[in-house]
C-alpha positions as CSV (number, residue, x, y, z in Angstrom):
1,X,11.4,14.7,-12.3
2,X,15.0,15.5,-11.8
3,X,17.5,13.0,-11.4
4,X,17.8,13.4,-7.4
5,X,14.3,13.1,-7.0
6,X,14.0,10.0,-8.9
7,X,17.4,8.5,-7.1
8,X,15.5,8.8,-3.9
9,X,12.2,7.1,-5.2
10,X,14.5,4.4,-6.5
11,X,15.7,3.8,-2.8
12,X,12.7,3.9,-1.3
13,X,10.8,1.8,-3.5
14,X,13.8,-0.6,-2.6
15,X,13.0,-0.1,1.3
16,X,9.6,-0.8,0.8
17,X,10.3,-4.0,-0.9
18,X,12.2,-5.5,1.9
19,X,9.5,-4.3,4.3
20,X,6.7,-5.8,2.6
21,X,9.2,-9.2,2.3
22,X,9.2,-8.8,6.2
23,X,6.0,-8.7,6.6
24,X,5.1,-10.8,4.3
25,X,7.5,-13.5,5.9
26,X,5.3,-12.6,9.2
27,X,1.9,-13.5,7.7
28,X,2.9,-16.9,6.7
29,X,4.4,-17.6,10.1
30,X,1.2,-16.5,12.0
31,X,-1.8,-19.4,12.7
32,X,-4.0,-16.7,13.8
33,X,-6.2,-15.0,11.0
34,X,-6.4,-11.9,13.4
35,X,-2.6,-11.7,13.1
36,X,-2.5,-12.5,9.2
37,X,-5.3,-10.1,8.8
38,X,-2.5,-7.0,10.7
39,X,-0.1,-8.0,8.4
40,X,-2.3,-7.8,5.6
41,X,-3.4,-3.9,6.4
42,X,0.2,-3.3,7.1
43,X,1.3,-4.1,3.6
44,X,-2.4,-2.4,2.2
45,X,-0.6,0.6,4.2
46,X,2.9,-0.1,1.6
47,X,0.3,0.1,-1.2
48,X,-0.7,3.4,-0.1
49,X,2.9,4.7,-0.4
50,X,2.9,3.9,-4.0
51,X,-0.5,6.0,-4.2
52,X,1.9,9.1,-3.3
53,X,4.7,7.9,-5.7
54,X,3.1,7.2,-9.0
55,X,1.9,10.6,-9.6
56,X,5.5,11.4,-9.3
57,X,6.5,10.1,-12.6
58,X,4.4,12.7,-14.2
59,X,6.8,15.1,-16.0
60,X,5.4,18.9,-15.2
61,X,5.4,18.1,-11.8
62,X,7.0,20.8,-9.3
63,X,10.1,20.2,-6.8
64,X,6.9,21.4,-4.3
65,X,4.8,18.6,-5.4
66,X,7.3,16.2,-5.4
67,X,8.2,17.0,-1.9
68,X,5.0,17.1,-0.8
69,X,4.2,13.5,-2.1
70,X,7.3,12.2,-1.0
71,X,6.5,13.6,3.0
72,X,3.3,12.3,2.6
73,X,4.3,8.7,1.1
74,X,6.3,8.5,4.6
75,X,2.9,9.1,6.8
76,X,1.4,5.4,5.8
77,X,5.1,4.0,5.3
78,X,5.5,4.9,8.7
79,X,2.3,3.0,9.9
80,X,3.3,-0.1,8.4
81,X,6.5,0.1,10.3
82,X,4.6,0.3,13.4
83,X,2.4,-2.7,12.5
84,X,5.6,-5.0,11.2
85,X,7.0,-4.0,14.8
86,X,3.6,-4.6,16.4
87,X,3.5,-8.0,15.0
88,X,7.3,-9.0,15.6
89,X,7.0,-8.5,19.2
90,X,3.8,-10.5,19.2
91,X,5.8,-13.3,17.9
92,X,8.9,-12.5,19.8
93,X,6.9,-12.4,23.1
94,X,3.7,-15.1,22.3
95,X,4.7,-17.6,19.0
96,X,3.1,-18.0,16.4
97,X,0.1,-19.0,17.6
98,X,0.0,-15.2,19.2
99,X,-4.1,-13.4,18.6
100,X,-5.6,-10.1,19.0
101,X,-8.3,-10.2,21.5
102,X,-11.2,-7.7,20.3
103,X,-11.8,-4.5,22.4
104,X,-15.6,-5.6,24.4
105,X,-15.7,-2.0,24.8
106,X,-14.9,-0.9,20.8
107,X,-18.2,-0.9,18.5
């Protein structure tokens, strides 16, 4: 891996350890086990990310296949982001006592 490429893994291993303290710090502050339990698939979502990294340290690897892993590390980095914001406006808006109601309609 060339030195750029690994720079930029460094940074965003770094991001995605202040995310997962974020949400982390959300779980604990949520009563509800509905809430906990969004907080807990956002950070299974962080553990994803690191499914697309840790090939990465492979040496033989191509700049394409580093890219590519990289872009796709950002998909399920992205949809923790959207959680964490999901669950700070729950918070923001209801307290921690905030719950998701279950879709009737959803199987």
């Amino acid at each position: 891996m060339d030195p750029e490429t690994s720079e930029q893994i460094r940074v965003f291993r770094s991001v995605i350890a202040a995310e997962r303290a974020s949400i982390e710090d959300l779980e604990r502050r949520f009563e509800h086990h509905t809430m906990k339990r969004m907080a807990q698939r956002a950070m299974a979502d962080l553990d994803d990310v690191e499914m697309f990294l840790k090939p990465m340290e492979a040496q033989g690897r191509t700049l394409l296949e580093d890219t590519l892993a990289i872009r796709s590390a950002h998909v399920p980095y992205q949809w923790a982001i959207m959680k964490r914001k999901q669950l700070e406006g729950a918070i923001n808006t209801y307290g921690t006592g905030a719950m998701l109601i279950p879709d009737p309609f959803k199987e």
